[in-house]
C-alpha positions in Angstrom: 1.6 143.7 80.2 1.1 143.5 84.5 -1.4 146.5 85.0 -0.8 148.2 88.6 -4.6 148.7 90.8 -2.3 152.3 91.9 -2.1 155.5 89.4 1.2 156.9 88.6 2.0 159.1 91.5 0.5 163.0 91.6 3.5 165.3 90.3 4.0 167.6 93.0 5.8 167.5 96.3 3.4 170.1 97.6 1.8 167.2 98.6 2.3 167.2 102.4 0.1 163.5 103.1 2.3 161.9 101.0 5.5 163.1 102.8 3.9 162.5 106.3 3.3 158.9 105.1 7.2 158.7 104.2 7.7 159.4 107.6 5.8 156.8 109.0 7.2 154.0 107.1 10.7 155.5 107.7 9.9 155.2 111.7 8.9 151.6 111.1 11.9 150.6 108.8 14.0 152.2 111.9 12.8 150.1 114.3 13.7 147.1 111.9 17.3 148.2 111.3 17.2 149.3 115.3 16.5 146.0 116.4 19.8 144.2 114.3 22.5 146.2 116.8 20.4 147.1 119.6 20.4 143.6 121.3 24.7 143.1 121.3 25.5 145.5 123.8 22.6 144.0 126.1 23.9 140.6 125.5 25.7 140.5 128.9 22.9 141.4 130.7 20.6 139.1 129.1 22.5 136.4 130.2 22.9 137.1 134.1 19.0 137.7 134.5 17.7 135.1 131.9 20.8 132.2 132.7 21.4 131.8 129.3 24.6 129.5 128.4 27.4 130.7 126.7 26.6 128.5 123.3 22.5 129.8 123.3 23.6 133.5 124.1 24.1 133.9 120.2 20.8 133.0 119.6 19.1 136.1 120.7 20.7 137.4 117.8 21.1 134.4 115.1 16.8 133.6 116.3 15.9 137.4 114.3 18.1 137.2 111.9 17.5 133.7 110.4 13.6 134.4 110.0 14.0 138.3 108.9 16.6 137.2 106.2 14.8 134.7 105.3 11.4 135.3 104.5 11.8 138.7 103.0 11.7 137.8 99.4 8.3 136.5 100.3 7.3 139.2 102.2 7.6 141.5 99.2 5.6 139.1 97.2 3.0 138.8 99.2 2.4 142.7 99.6 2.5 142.7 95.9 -0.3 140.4 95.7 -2.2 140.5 99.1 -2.1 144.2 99.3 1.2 146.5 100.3 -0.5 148.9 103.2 -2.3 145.5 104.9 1.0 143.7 104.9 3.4 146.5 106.1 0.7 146.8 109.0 0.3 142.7 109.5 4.3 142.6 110.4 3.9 145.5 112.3 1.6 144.7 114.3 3.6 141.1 114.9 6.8 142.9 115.3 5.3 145.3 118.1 3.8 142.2 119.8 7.0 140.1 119.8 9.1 143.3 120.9 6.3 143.5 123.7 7.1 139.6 124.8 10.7 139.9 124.2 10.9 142.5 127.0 8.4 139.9 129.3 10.3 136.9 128.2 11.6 134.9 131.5 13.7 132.0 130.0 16.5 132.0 127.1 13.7 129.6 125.2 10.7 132.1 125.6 13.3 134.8 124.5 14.4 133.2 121.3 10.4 132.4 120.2 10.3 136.4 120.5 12.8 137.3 118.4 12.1 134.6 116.2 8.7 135.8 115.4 9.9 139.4 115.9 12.3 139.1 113.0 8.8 137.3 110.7 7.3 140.6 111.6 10.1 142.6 110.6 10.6 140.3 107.3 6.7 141.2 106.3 6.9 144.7 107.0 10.3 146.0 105.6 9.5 145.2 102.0 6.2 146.2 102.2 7.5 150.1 103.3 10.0 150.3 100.4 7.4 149.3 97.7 4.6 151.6 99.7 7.6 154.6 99.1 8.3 153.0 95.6 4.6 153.3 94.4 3.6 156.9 96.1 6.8 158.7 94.7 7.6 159.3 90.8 11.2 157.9 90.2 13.5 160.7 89.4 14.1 163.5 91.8 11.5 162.9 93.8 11.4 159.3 94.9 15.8 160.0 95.6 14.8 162.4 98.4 12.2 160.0 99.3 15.0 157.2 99.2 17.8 159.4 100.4 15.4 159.5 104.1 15.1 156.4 103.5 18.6 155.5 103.4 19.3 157.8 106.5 17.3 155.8 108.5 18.9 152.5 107.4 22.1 153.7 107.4 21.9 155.3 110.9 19.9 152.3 112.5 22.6 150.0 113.1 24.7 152.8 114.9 22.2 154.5 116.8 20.8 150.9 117.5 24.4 150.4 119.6 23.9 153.9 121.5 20.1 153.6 122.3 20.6 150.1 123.4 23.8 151.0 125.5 21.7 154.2 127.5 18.6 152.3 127.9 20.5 148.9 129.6 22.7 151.3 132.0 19.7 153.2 133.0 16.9 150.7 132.9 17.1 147.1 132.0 17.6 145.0 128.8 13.7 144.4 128.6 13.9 148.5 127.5 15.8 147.6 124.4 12.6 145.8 123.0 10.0 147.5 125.4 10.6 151.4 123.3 9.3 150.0 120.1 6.1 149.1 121.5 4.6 153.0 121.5 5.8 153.8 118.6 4.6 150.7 116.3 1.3 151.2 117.8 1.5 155.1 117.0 2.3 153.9 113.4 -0.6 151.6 113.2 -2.7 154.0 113.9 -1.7 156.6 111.7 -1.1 153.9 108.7 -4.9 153.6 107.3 -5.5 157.7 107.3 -2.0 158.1 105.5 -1.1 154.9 103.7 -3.1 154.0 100.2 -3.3 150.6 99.9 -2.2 149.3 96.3 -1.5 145.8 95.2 0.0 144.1 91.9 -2.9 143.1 89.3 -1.5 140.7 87.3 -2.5 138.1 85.2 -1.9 135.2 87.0 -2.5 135.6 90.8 -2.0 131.9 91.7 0.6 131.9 94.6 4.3 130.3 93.9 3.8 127.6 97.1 6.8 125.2 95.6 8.9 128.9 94.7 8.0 130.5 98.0 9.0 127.3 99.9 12.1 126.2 98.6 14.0 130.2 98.8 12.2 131.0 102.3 13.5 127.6 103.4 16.7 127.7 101.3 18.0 131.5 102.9 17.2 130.3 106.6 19.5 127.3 106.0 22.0 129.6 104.6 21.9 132.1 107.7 21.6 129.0 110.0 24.3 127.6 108.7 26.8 130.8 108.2 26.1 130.8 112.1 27.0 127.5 112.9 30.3 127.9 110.4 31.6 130.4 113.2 31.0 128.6 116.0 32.0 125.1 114.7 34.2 125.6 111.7 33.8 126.0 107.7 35.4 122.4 107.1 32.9 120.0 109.3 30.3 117.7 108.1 27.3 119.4 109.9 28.3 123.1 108.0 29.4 121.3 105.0 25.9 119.8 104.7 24.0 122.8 105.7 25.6 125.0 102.7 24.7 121.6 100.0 21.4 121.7 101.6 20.9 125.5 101.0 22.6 125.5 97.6 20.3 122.5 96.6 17.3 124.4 97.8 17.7 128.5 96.1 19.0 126.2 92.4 15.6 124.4 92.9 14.0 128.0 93.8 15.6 129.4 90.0 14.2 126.4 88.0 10.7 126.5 89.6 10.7 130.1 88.7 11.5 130.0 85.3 9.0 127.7 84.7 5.9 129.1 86.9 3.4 131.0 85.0 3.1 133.2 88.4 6.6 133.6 89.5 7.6 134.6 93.5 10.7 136.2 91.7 10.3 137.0 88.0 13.5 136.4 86.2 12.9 139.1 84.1 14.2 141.5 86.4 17.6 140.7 86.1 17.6 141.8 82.7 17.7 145.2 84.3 21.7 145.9 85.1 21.4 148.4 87.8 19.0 146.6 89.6 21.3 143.9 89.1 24.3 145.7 89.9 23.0 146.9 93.1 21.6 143.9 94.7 25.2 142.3 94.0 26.8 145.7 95.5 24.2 145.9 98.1 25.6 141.9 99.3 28.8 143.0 99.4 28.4 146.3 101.1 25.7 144.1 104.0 29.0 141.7 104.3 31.1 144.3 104.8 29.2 146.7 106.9 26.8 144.7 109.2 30.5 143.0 110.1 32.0 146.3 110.9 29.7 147.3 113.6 30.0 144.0 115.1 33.8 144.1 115.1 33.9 147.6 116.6 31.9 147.0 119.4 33.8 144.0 120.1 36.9 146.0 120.2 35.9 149.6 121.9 34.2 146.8 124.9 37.0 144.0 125.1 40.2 146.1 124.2 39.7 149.7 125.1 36.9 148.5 128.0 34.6 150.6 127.2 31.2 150.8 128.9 27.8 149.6 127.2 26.5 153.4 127.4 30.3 154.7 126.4 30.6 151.9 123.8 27.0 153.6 122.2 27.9 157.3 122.6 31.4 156.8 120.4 29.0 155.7 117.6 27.5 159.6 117.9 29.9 160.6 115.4 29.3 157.7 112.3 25.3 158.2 113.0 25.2 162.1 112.7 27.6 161.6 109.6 25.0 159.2 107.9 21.9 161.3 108.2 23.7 165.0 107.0 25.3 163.2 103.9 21.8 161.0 102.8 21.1 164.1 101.6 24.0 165.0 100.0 23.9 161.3 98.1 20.2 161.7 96.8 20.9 164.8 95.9 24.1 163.5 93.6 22.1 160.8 92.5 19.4 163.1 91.0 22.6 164.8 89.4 25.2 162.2 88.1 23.6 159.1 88.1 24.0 155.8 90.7 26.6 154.3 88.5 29.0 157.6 89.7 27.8 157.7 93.5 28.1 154.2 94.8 32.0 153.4 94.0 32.3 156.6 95.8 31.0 155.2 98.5 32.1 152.3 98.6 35.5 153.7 98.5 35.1 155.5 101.3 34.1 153.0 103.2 37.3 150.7 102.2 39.7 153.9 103.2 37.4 153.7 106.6 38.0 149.6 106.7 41.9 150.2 106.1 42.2 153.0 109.1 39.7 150.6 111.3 42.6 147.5 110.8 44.9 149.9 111.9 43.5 150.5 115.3 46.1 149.8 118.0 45.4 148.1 121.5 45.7 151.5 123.4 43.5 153.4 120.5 42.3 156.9 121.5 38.5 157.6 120.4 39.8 161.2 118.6 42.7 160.1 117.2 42.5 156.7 116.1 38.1 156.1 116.1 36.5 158.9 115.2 38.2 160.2 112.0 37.7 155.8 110.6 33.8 156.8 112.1 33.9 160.4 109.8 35.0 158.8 106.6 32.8 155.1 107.2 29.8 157.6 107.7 30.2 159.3 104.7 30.9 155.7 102.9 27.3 154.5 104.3 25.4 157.6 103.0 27.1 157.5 99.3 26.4 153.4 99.1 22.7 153.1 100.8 20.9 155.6 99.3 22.2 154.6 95.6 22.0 151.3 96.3 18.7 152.0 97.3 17.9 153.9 93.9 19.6 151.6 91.9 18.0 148.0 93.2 13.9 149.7 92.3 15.2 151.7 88.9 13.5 150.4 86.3 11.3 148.2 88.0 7.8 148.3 87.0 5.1 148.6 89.9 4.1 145.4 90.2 6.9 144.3 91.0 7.8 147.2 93.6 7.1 144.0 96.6 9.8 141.4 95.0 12.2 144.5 94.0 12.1 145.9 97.7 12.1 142.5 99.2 15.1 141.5 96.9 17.6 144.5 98.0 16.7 144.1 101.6 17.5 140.0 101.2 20.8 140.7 99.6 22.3 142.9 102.3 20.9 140.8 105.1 22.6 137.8 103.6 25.7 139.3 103.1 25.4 140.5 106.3 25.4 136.9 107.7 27.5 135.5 105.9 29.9 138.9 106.6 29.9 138.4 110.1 30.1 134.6 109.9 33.5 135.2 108.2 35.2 137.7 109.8 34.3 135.5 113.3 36.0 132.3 111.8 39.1 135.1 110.8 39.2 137.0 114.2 39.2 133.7 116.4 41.4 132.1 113.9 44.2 134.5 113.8 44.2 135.7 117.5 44.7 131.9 118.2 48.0 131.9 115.4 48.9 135.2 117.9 48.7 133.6 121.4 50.6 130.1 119.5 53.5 132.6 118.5 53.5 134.8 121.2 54.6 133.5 124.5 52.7 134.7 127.7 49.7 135.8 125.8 46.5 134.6 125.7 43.3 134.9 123.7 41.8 138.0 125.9 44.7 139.9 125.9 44.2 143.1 123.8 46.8 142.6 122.0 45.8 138.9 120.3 42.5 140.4 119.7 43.6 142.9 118.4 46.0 141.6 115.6 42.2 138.9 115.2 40.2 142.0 114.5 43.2 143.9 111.9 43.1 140.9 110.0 39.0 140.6 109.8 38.8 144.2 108.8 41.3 144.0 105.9 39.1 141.5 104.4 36.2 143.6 105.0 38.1 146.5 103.4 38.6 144.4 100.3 34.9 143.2 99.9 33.9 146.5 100.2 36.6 147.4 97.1 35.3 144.6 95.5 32.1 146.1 96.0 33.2 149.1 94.3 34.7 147.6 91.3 31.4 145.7 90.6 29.0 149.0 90.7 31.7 150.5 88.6 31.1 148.0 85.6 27.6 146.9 86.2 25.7 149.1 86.4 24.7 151.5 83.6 24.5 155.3 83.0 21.3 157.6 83.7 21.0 157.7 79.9 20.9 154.4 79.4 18.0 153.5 82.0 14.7 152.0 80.6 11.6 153.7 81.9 9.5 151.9 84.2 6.5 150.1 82.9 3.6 151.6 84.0 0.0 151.2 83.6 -1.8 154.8 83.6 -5.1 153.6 83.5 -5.1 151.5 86.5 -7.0 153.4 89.4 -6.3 153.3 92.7 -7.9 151.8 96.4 -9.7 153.9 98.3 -7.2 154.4 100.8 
């Protein structure tokens, strides 16, 4: 059996250091989930001070998300074995330095470095938080609250990302967008050693998985890369064509070096647990369909309704307050009915929200037409990440809390990718089959994008049904849960 160098967590939430240190990591997994939608509406601005091209302008965003997607599955592994506290404050600590550089950076190719190595930091530090909350909360009613702020933050990021980084480029400059999460990851930093225990996987083999870690780190950045250059260049051309065989080639190799390591980056044996299962599959499905929706939105509220980068974040108000009052609400009916109940719920909420979203006509009116979609998506998010959250670290023993946490954050960021990579390839694709059918027209009018986007968010709205549908039959009821595997007598690091 894997013994765990952290006791089983004290049983009372009287505890108030405990709940302090779920705050820190919360404001550090903000910042993460901040920085994936605060960048779009300063796009325009980068490129008239940095004289970026049209074709590199992507990469400000593609440059984070290739390295965070891709190296998070290690990142969780490596807190597991290097220690969960030093790791979570070794990617913060890069991630505050590269969000430093980012708003110094005076070329396109200085800028992409940034948020290259911003998005390592990010990768290190995300799945060292969740396992930190993982390990210091019992799992029951406890570690849901703990996960239901934690999915409040996640779920609000993205939105509130879009409205901070709309009011700080109006009434600043773009370097702000990158320049307000340098006080607060040094604040965080400093507070992590007095508030954070430091706890690590002791397991019986600690040689590191080198050919395991190199092939699925290497394997996932292909596959972002090469979702990326699918939207740009097409599904059906050699270069994308060999960029998916490449990546497919590389995660098969990671699964066969896994099953036969002695010391594993990703034990198998975690599969065998069907919610955890069933959530990291939902969790994919829910990142394509979500991470795709805020793009698409603010796509539409700026190129068809002309909205303002500062108006464009203020709509969001709505969707982000919904998401934070009804985190609690989900953790709460987790605690009560079980995951397997919760997420379809959510997820079918969102897939109403999708449905209303494709509806959206070219002169759409923010109360009428936006902001009941932004009511009912809002209350999708809350019902789909906390559960999902739950569900992908139920079961799990604690030394395995890194991979676990590192595994749910790599399935929504992939889906994510390929999501948007999709839904781009459907947007440009159909509001070109509108201007060829639709004399005078052309592929700026509102109307052409407008039918591009209707089209994109159906497909969303199904993913997100067929997200449903799989939580609904994978995963399993409360009563049917095995109990984590933990090691009483371990003791813990001084903290």
């Amino acid at each position: 059996m894997d013994a765990e160098s952290i006791a089983a967590p004290s049983a009372g939430p009287g505890d108030r250091r405990r709940w302090i240190a779920l705050a820190v990591i919360v404001a550090a997994q903000f910042m993460v989930v901040l920085d994936v939608a605060i960048v779009n509406v300063a796009l325009p601005s980068i490129r008239t001070d940095l004289h970026f091209s049209p074709e590199s302008l992507q990469w400000v965003i593609t440059a984070y998300a290739i390295f965070f997607g891709g190296v998070l599955l290690l990142g969780g592994r490596l807190g597991d074995l290097l220690g969960r506290r030093r790791l979570f404050m070794i990617g913060l600590a890069v991630f505050t330095v590269a969000s430093l550089l980012n708003g110094l950076a005076w070329s396109e190719g200085s800028l992409i470095l940034f948020r290259s190595i911003q998005g390592l930091g990010a990768a290190l530090l995300s799945p060292a938080a969740l396992s930190i909350l993982m390990t210091t909360f019992r799992e029951g009613r406890e570690r849901n609250l703990a996960l239901g702020i934690w999915g409040a933050a996640s779920g609000s990021g993205g939105a509130a990302g879009v409205l901070l980084g709309g009011a700080l480029t109006s009434a600043l400059s773009w370097s702000w967008i990158f320049f307000i999460n340098v006080p607060v990851g040094l604040l965080v930093i400093g507070l992590s050693p007095f508030l954070l225990r430091e706890s690590r996987a002791d397991l019986a083999h600690r040689n590191f998985d080198f050919a395991g870690a190199a092939s699925i780190t290497s394997g996932l950045m292909v596959l972002v890369y090469a979702m990326t250059r699918a939207a740009q260049h097409g599904w059906a051309t050699a270069e994308t064509i060999g960029l998916l065989s490449a990546s497919a080639a590389l995660i098969v190799a990671f699964f066969v070096i896994e099953a036969r390591s002695k010391a594993p980056l990703l034990p198998l044996r975690i599969f065998r647990l069907r919610t955890l299962t069933g959530s990291n599959v939902s969790g994919l499905l829910m990142g394509s369909a979500i991470f795709s929706q805020f793009f698409l939105l603010t796509l539409y509220m700026q190129q068809v309704l002309h909205y303002s980068a500062i108006k464009t974040g203020v709509a969001y108000i709505g969707l982000t307050l919904t998401i934070i009052a009804f985190s609690g609400v989900a953790q709460a009916l987790v605690t009560r009915v079980g995951v397997r109940r919760v997420l379809p719920t959510g997820l079918a909420f969102s897939t109403v929200a999708l449905i209303l979203f494709a509806r959206l006509p070219v002169d759409g009116n923010y109360w009428t037409d936006l902001f009941p979609a932004f009511l009912l998506s809002g209350i999708g998010l809350a019902l789909a990440f906390v559960p999902i959250s739950i569900g992908a670290l139920t079961g799990v023993r604690q030394a395995d809390a890194g991979v676990a946490s590192g595994l749910i954050n790599t399935s929504q960021q992939i889906g994510g990718a390929i999501g948007v990579a999709a839904v781009t390839t459907i947007a440009t694709t159909f509001t070109a089959h509108y201007v060829s059918t639709h004399a005078g027209s052309n592929a700026f009018s509102g109307a052409a994008l407008t039918h591009g986007f209707a089209i994109a968010f159906y497909v969303l709205a199904a993913i997100a049904a067929a997200g449903a549908i799989v939580s609904a039959v994978m995963l399993e009821s409360p009563d049917k849960i095995a109990e984590p595997v933990i090691d009483v007598g371990a003791v813990p690091e001084a903290a």
